[in-house]
C-alpha positions in Angstrom: 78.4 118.9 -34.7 78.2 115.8 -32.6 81.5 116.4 -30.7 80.0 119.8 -29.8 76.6 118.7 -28.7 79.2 115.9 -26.4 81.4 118.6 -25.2 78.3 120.1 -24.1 76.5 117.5 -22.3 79.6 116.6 -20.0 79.5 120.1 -19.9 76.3 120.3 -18.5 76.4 117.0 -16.7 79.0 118.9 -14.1 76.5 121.5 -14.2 73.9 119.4 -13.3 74.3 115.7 -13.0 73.8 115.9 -9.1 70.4 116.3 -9.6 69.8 115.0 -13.1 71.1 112.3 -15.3 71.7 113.8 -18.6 70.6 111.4 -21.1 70.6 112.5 -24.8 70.6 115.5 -27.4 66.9 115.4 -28.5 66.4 118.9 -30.5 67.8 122.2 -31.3 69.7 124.6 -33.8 70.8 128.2 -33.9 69.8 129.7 -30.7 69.7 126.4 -28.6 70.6 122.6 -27.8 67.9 120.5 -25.8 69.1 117.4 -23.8 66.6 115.1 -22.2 67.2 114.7 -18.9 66.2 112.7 -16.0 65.4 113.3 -12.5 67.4 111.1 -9.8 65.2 111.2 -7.0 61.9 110.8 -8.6 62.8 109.8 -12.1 60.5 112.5 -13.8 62.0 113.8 -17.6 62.8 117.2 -18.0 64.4 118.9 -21.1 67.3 121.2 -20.6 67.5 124.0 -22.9 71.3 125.5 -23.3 71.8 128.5 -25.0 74.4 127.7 -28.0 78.2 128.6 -27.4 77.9 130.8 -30.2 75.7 133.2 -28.4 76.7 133.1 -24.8 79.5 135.4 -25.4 76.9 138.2 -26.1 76.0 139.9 -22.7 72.6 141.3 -24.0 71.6 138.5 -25.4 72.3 136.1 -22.4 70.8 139.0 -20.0 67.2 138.9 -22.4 67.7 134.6 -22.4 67.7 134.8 -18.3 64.7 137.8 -17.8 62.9 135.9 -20.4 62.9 132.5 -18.8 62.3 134.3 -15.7 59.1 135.6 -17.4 57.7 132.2 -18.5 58.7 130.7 -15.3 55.8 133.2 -14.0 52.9 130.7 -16.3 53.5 128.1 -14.5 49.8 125.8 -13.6 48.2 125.9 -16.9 47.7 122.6 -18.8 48.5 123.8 -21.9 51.4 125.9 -21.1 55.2 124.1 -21.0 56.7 126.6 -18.0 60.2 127.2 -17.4 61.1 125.4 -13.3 64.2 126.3 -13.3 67.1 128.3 -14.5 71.3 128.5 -14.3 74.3 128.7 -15.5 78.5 127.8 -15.3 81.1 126.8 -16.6 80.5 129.2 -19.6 76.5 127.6 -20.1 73.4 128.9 -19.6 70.2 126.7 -19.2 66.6 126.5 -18.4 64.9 123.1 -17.6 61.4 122.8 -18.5 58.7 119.3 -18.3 59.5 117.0 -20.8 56.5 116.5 -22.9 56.2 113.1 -24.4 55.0 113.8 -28.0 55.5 115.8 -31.0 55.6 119.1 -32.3 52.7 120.4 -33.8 54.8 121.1 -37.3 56.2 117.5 -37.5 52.0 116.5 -37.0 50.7 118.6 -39.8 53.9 117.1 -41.9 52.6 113.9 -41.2 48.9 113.9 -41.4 48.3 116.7 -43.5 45.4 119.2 -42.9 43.0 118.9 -40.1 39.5 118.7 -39.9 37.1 121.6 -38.8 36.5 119.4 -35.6 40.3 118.7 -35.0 41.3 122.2 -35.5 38.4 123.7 -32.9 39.9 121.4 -30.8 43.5 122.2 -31.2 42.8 126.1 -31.5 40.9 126.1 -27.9 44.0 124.8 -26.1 46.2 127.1 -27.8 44.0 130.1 -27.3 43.6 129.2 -23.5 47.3 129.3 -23.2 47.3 132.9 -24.6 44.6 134.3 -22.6 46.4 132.9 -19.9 49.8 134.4 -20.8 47.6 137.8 -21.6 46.5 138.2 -18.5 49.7 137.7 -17.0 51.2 140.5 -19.2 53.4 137.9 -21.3 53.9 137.9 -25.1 55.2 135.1 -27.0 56.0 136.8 -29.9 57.8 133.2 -31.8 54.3 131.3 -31.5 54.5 128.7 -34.6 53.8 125.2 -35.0 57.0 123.8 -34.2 56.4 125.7 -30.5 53.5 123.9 -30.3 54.1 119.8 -28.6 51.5 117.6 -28.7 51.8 115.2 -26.0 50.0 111.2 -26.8 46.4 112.2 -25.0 46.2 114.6 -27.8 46.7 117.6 -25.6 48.4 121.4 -27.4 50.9 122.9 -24.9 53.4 125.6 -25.9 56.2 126.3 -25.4 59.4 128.6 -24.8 56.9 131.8 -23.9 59.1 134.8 -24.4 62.1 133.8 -24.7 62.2 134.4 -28.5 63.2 137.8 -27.4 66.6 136.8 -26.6 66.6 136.9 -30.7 66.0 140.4 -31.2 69.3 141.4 -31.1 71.0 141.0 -34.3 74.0 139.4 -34.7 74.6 138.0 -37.6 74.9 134.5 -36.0 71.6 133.2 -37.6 71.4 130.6 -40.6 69.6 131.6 -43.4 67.1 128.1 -43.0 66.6 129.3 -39.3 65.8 132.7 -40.5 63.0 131.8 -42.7 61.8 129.3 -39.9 59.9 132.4 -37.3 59.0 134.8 -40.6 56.2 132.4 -42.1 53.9 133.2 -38.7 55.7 137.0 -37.3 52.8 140.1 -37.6 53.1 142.8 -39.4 54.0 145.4 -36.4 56.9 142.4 -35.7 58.4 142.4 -38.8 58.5 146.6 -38.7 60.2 146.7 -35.3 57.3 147.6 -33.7 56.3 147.0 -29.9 54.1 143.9 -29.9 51.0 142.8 -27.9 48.9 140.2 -27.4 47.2 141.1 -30.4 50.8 140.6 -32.5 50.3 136.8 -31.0 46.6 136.4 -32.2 48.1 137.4 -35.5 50.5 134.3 -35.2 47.7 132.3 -34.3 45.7 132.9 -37.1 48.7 131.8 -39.5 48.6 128.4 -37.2 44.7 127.8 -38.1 45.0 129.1 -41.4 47.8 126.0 -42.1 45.2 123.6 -39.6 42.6 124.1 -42.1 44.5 123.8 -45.0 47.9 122.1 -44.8 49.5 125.4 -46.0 50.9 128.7 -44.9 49.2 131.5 -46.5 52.2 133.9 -47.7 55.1 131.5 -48.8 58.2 132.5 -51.1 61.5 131.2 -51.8 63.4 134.3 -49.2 62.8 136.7 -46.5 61.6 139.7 -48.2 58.9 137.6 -50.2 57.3 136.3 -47.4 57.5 139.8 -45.2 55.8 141.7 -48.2 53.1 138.8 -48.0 52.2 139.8 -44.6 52.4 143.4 -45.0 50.8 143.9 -47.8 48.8 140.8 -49.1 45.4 139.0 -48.6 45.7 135.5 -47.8 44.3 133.7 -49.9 40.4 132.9 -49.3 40.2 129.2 -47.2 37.1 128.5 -49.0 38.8 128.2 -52.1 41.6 125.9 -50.2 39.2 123.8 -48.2 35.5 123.9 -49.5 34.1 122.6 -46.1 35.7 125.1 -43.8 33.2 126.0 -41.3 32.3 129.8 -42.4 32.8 130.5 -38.3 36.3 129.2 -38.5 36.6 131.2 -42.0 35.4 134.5 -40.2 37.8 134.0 -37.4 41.1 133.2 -39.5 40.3 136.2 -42.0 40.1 138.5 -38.4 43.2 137.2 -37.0 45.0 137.9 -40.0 44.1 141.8 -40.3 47.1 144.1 -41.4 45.8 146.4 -38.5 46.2 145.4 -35.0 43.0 147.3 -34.3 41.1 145.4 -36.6 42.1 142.0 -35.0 40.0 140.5 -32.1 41.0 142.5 -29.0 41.9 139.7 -27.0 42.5 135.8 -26.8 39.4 135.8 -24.4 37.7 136.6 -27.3 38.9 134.3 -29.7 38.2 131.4 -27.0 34.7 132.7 -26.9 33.9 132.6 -30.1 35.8 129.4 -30.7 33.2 127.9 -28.0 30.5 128.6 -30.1 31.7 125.7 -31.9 31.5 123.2 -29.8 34.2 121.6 -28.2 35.7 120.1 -31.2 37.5 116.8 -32.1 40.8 115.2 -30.4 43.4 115.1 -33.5 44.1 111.3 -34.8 46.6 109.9 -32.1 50.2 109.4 -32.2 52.2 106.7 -33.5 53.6 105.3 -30.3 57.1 106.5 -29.5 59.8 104.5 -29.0 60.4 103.7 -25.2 62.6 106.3 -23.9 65.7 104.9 -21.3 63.8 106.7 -18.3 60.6 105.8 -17.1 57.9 108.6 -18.3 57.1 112.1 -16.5 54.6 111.6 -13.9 53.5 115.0 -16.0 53.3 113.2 -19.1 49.4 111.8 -19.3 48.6 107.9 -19.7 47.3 107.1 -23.7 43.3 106.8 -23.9 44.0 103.2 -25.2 47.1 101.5 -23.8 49.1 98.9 -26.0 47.2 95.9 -23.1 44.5 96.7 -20.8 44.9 96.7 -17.0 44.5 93.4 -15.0 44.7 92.6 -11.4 48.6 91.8 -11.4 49.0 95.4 -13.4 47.4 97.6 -11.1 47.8 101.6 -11.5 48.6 103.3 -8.7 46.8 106.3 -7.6 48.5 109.4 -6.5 49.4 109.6 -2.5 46.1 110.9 -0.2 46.4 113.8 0.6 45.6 115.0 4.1 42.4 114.8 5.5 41.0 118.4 5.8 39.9 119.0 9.2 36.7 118.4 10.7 34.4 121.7 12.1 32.5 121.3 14.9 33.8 118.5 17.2 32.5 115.4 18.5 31.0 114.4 15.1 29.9 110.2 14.5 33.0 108.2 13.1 30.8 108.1 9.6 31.0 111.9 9.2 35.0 111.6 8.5 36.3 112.4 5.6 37.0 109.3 4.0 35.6 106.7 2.0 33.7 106.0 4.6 32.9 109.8 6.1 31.7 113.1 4.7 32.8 116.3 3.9 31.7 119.8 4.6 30.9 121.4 1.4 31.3 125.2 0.6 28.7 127.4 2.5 28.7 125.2 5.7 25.1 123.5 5.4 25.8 120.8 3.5 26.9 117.4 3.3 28.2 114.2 1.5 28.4 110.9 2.4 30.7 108.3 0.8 30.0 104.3 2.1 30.1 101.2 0.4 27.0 100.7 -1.6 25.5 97.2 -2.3 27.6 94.9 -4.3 27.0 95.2 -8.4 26.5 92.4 -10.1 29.1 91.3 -12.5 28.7 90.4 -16.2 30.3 86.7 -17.4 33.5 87.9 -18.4 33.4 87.3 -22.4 36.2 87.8 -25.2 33.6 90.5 -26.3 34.8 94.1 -26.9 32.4 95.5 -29.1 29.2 95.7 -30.6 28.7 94.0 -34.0 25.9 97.2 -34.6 27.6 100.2 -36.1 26.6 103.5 -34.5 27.7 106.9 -35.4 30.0 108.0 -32.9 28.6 111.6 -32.1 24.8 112.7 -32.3 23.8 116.1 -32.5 20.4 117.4 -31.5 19.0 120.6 -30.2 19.6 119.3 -26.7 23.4 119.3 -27.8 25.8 116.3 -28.6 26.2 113.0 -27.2 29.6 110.6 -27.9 29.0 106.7 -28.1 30.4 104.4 -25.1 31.3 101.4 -27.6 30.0 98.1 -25.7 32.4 95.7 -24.8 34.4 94.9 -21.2 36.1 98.3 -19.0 37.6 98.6 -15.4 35.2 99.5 -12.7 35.9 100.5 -9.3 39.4 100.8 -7.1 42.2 98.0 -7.3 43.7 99.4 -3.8 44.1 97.1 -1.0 41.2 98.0 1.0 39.0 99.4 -1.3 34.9 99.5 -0.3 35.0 99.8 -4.3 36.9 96.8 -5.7 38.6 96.6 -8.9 36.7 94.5 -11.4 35.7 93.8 -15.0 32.5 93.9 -16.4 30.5 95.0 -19.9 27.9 97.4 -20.6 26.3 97.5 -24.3 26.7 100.6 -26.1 25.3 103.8 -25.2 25.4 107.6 -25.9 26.9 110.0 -23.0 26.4 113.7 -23.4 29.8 116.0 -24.3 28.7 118.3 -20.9 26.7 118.8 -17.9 23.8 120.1 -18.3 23.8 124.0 -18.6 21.5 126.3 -17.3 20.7 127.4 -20.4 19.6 124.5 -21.8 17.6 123.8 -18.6 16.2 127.4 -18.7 14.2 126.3 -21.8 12.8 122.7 -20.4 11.4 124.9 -17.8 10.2 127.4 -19.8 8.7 123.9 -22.2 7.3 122.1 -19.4 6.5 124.8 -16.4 8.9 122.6 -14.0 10.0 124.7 -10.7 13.5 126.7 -12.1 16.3 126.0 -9.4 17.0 128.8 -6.5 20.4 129.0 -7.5 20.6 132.8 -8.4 23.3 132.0 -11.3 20.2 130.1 -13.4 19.0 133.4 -15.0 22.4 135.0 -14.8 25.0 132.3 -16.0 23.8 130.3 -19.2 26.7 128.2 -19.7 27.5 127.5 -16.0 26.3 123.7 -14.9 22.5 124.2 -13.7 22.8 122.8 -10.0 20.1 122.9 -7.3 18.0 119.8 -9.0 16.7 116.9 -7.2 17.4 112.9 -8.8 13.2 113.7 -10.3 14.2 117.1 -11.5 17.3 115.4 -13.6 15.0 112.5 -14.6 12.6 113.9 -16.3 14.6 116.8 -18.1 16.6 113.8 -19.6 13.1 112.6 -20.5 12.3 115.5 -22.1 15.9 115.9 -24.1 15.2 113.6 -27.2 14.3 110.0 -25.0 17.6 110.8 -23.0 17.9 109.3 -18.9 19.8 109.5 -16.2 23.3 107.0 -15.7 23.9 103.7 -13.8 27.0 104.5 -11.8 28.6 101.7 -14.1 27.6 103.4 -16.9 28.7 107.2 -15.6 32.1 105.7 -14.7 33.2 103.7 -18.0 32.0 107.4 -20.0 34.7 109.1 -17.6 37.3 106.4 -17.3 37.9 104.4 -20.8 38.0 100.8 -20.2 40.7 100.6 -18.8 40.2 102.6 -15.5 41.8 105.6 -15.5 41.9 107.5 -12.2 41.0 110.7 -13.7 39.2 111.3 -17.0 42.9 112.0 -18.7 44.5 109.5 -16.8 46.5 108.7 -13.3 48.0 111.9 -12.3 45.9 114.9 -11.0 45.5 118.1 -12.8 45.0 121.7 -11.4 41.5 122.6 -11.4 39.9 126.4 -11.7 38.8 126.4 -8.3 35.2 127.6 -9.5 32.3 126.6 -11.8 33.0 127.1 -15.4 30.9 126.8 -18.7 30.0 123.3 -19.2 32.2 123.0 -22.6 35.5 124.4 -20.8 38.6 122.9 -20.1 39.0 120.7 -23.2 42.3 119.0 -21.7 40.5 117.5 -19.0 37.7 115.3 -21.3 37.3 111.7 -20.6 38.7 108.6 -23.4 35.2 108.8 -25.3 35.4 112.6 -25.0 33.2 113.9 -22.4 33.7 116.8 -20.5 34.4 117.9 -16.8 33.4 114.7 -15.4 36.1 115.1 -12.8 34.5 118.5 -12.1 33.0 120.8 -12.6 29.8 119.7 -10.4 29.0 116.7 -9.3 26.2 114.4 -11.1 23.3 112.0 -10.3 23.3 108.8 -10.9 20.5 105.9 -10.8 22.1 103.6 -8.4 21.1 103.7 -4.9 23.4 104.6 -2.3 22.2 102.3 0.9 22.5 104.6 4.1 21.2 103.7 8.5 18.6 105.4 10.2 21.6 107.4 11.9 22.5 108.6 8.8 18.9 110.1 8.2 18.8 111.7 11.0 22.3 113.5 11.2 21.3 114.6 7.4 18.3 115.6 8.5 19.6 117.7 11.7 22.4 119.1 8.9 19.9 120.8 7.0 18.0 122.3 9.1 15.1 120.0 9.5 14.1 119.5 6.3 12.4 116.2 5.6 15.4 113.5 4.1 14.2 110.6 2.0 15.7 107.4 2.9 16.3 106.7 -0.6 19.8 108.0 -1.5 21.4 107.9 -4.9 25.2 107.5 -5.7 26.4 111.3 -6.9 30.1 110.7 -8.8 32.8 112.9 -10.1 33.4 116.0 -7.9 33.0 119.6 -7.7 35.1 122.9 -8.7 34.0 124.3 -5.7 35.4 121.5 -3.2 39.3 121.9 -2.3 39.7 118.2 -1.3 41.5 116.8 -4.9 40.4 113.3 -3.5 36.4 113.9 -5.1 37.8 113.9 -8.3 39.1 110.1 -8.5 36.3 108.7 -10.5 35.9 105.2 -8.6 35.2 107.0 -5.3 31.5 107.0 -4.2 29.2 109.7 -2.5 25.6 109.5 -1.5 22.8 112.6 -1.1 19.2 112.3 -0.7 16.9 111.8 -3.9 14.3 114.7 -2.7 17.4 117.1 -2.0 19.0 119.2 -4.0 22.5 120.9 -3.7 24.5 123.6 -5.2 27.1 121.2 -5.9 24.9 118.8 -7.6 24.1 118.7 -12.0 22.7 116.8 -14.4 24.6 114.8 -17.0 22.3 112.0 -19.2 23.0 109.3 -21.1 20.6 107.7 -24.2 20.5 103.8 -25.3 22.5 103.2 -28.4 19.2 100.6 -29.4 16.6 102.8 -29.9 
């Protein structure tokens, strides 16, 4: 087998080696060999995917493996989706290349660690689901979604894989191991294993058979051949969770037992569906990390996320480096003040035309003695739950703050916080709907308050966020220190998942969304999805009053100004989303790109 595999990377190195060095065998079987590969000119991994000798003879087969990976080349830009970028063929091969994700397969994971928890597997089953709604609404059925399609990358993130291209197996041949048979069977629907067109629905079916073995550490219709486990799902229950797993949340339960309906009717319509009800759960758990890999003999895909906790933290001689700038957007108007650029030392026009923000160097912070100290000796639970929602503890102990570039009105430092609780989202409007309802406070002009309850609330003043963190169980507003080590780690990630960008919606979405993008202690959207007060004070010129003041309209502008962090959805400039950077806005104004999130003392 090895002298194959060779024959076929020289092979493929003719194919390819202009572009890529071909570096090792990595994975495969039946249907296909996967080499990881490395880009020459920017040194990012790929995997190569070449259809096996054995089957490239077979005109059908190779014309479904090429419309297929044309298909899944068309999900390309969602985080939890591994696209297809390119596709070829010669000297009797035929390959896709697809982002080399620096992990392991989901199956290999539930080998390992056995089941999951309730937490883990909301967590999991969100990122999954988003990738099918995705592919839904694209009009693209996966039809082979198990486990072992499934890669974990070392952030904990779910992205899957090879999206259609398990049709190139329809076509029997007779070419198929027995082993590699029984390997799709365990998670194929009913209508599948009849011959039967399949839908989205057909995946949901697959997916329930995925959380079903999450849950439990089992498949539900096992036997020692084919027929066995085809009569399972076409004629059997599975067998009840509750009886597997006593502390299966009865929502989970519900969901599994609906996703695993004979009838395709019977099943949730859609994935939207399943996401929705899976975010009535919360936003679940990260899975227990990976056992760090082996370093590969190519430097990692600027794809491939940095871990939450690196083997050494970060010091002034080991800087990160931020992605390039991009262009700066163009200024309306003309003839505007140097200090209304858009820089770290400008503004920028927000969406709607009236209003602005202004990013300057704030007064120095004071530094903490730097002290071997990384944590609290106090134990606190590491999540609270109220009826003002849940809150994730910010251990005490040293983290990164600010910018280590060479000109930075930020500079990179150390310094220690004690801990604290940060809250898993933004506020919503919901949950500021009944604080106004509790309290008679003014509800905010924004005409989405009454219409959107899971949307950030926006239009609130620095008051307005104070004292509706007041009233949420003894809960306040952030330091800026304190809102950037909850979205960074301590060790001063760029973004909340690390150094590289990530696409972003474009719009607001429901404060518990996007579950790839949380911060190192969990938190959500703090790059995004609105930006958020802080407590620190953001010093600003008389000038600056006054142009603020002529901006909107002639509406009275406080002189005290409060740093705002973390970005907005509704911004196209990328550059708002780097954690370190710093904006100011009036205390007594109030914007529609402007929440709430709150923090609570650990010490109570």
């Amino acid at each position: 087998m090895s002298s194959v595999r060779n024959a076929v990377r020289a092979a493929l190195h003719q194919l390819i080696g202009d572009k890529y060095e071909v570096l090792e065998w990595i994975g495969g079987g039946g249907m296909a060999e996967v080499f990881l590969a490395r880009h020459r000119a920017h040194g990012g991994l790929v995997a190569v995917k070449v259809l096996a000798d054995s089957l490239s003879n077979e005109p059908r087969i190779v014309a479904r493996f090429r419309e297929e990976a044309r298909t899944a080349a068309t999900l390309q830009g969602h985080p939890n989706i591994v696209a297809i970028i390119d596709i070829g063929e010669g000297s009797g091969l035929h390959y896709l290349i697809m982002p080399y994700v620096d992990g392991e397969d989901l199956n290999r994971y539930i080998e390992q660690q056995g089941r999951l928890t309730n937490a883990e597997t909301v967590y999991l089953g969100r990122q999954i689901a988003e990738a099918l709604v995705w592919a839904a609404d694209r009009g693209v059925v996966h039809r082979d979604l198990k486990p072992s399609n499934v890669r974990l990358d070392r952030s904990g993130r779910a992205m899957v894989l090879d999206f259609g291209i398990s049709k190139a197996t329809d076509i029997p041949t007779g070419l198929t191991t027995r082993g590699e048979t029984l390997g799709t069977p365990y998670y194929m629907s009913p209508e599948q294993i009849l011959g039967e067109t399949c839908d989205a629905r057909s995946d949901l079916y697959s997916f329930g058979i995925i959380l079903f073995e999450l849950l439990s550490g089992r498949k539900p219709f096992l036997g020692d051949n084919l027929r066995i486990i085809e009569l399972g799902h076409l004629e059997k229950l599975p067998p009840a969770l509750a009886t597997i797993v006593p502390d299966v949340d009865p929502v989970l339960e519900q969901l599994v037992n609906r996703l695993l309906e004979k009838d395709r009717d019977k099943r949730p319509s859609s994935p939207r569906e399943v996401v929705e009800i899976l975010r009535t759960l919360g936003v679940g758990q990260p899975p227990r990390p990976l056992e760090q890999a082996p370093a590969k003999a190519a430097p990692a895909p600027a794809s491939t996320y940095e871990e939450p906790t690196p083997a050494a933290p970060r010091t002034p001689s080991q800087p990160s480096t931020p992605a390039p700038m991009p262009p700066e957007p163009p200024i309306r108007g003309g003839g505007l003040p140097k200090w209304l650029l858009p820089s770290l030392a400008g503004v920028v026009l927000l969406a709607g035309g009236g209003y602005w923000l202004t990013t300057r160097e704030p007064e120095p912070v004071k530094e903490t003695a730097k002290t071997t100290s990384t944590q609290s000796p106090t134990t606190y639970p590491e999540t609270i739950n109220d009826a003002n929602g849940a809150l994730f503890l910010v251990p005490a102990g040293r983290f990164i703050f600010g910018d280590d570039s060479a000109d930075s009105p930020n500079p990179w430092r150390e310094m220690e916080l004690p801990d604290y609780y940060v809250e898993a989202t933004e506020v919503s409007n919901e949950q500021y709907g009944r604080f106004v309802r509790a309290t008679g406070r003014r509800p905010p002009p924004n005409p989405e308050f009454a219409k959107s309850p899971r949307l950030p609330v926006t239009e609130v003043t620095l008051e307005d966020a104070k004292a509706y963190c007041a009233w949420a169980g003894g809960r306040r507003v952030p330091t800026e220190q304190e809102w950037e080590k909850a979205a960074r780690g301590r060790h001063g990630h760029v973004y909340p998942w690390g150094n590289d960008p990530m696409p972003h919606p474009g719009q607001l979405v429901a404060v518990d969304d996007l579950p790839e993008r949380q911060s190192p202690f969990r938190a959500l959207n703090m790059a995004g999805n609105v930006f958020e007060w802080t407590l620190s004070p953001f010093p600003v010129t008389d000038r600056e009053v006054d142009d603020m003041t002529k901006l909107l309209g002639g509406t009275p502008v406080s002189r005290d100004w409060a740093n705002i962090k973390g970005g907005s959805f509704m911004l196209k400039d990328d550059r708002f989303f780097r954690l370190y950077m710093r904006r100011g806005w009036p205390v007594n104004q109030a914007s529609p790109l402007i929440g709430i999130r709150c923090v609570k003392d650990a010490k109570q």
